[in-house]
N, C-alpha and C positions, 0 to 999 in steps of 0.2 A: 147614863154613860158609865162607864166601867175602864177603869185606865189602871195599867201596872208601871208600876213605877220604878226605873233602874237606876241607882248611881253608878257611872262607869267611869272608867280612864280610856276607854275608847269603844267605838262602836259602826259597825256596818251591815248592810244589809246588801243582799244579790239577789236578783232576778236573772235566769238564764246565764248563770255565770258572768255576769259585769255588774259591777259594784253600783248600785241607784243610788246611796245616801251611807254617807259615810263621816264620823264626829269626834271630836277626842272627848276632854273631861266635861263630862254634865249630864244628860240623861237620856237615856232610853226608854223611851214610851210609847208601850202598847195600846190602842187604843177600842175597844168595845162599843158599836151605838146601839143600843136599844130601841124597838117601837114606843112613840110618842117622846125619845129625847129631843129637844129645844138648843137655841140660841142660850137661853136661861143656864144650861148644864152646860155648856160648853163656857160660860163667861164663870161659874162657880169654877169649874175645874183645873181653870188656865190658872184666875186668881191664885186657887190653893197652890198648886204646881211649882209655879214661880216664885214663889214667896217659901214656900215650906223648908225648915233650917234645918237640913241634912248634908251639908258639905263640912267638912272639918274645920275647927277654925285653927288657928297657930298652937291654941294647949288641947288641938286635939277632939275638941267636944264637937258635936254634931252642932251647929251657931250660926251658919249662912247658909243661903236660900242662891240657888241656880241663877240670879240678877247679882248677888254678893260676890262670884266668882266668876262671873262672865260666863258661865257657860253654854253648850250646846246642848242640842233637842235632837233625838231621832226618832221620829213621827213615824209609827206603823201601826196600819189599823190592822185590826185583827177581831174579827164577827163573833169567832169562838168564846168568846169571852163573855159574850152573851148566853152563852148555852147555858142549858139546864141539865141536868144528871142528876136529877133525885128520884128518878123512875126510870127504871131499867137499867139494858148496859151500853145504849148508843144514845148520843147526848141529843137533845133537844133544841132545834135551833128556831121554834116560834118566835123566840122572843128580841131574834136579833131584828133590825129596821130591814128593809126592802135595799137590795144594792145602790139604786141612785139615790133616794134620798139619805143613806148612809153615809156615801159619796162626798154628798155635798155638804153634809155638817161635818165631813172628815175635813173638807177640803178647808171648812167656816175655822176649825179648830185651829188647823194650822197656819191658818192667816192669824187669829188672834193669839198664838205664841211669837210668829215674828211682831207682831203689833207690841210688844213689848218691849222690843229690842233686844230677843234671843235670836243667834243664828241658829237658823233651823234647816234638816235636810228630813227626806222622807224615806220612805218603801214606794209601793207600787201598788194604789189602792187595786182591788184582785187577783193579784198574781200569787203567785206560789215563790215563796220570797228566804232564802236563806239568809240566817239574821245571827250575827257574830256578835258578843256581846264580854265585855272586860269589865265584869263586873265587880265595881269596886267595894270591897267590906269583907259579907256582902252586903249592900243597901237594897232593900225590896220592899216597896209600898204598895198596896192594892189598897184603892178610891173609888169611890161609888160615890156618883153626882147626889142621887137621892137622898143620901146619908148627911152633905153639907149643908148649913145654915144657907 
């Protein structure tokens, strides 16, 4: 799994013009499943996620983690993230998982971020989805499950 990681001061997403999922301070996360990703990558990912200390603390330092300042999730999956583009000039999408079972480790994800005690709001798993984003900094983290311990 493949997840981009935003810090924001607010964030929303739209589907056909109404607002699906909409968050103030905390994060924006896109989310990429790859064939053969697991339960396994989804419990590394959350872990990191929630805990990683990228919120400001009072002198300013990067020092709390998304559970330190209560904040929000906005859960968008997004396949492209999976692609490949080291050949050619249209990107490769072998490598993304099959829609339902995507689906449903998207759906596993987002159960084990509110299982934490983040409030969380989504996208629109396959839709075509316009996604607003205040992004705070900037903060951009790109995570790749395979890469964590």
């Amino acid at each position: 799994m493949i997840v981009v990681i935003q810090r924001v001061s607010s964030s929303s997403v739209k589907v056909d013009d109404r607002i699906v999922g909409k968050i103030g301070v905390g994060l924006n996360i896109l989310l990429g499943i790859k064939k053969g990703d697991t339960s396994k990558d989804i419990e590394k990912l959350v872990n990191k996620i929630v805990n990683l200390r990228i919120f400001s603390d009072e002198n300013g330092k990067m020092n709390l983690s998304l559970l330190d300042v209560q904040g929000e999730a906005l859960i968008i999956s997004q396949f492209t993230l999976a692609g490949n583009v080291k050949k050619g000039r249209r990107p490769s999408f072998d490598d993304s998982e099959k829609p339902e079972l995507a689906n449903a480790l998207y759906e596993e994800f987002v159960q084990e971020v509110e299982k934490v005690g983040v409030h969380t709001q989504t996208g629109e798993f396959g839709a075509m989805m316009d996604v607003s984003i205040q992004n705070d900094g900037p903060v951009t983290f790109i995570i790749d499950s395979e890469e964590l311990n």
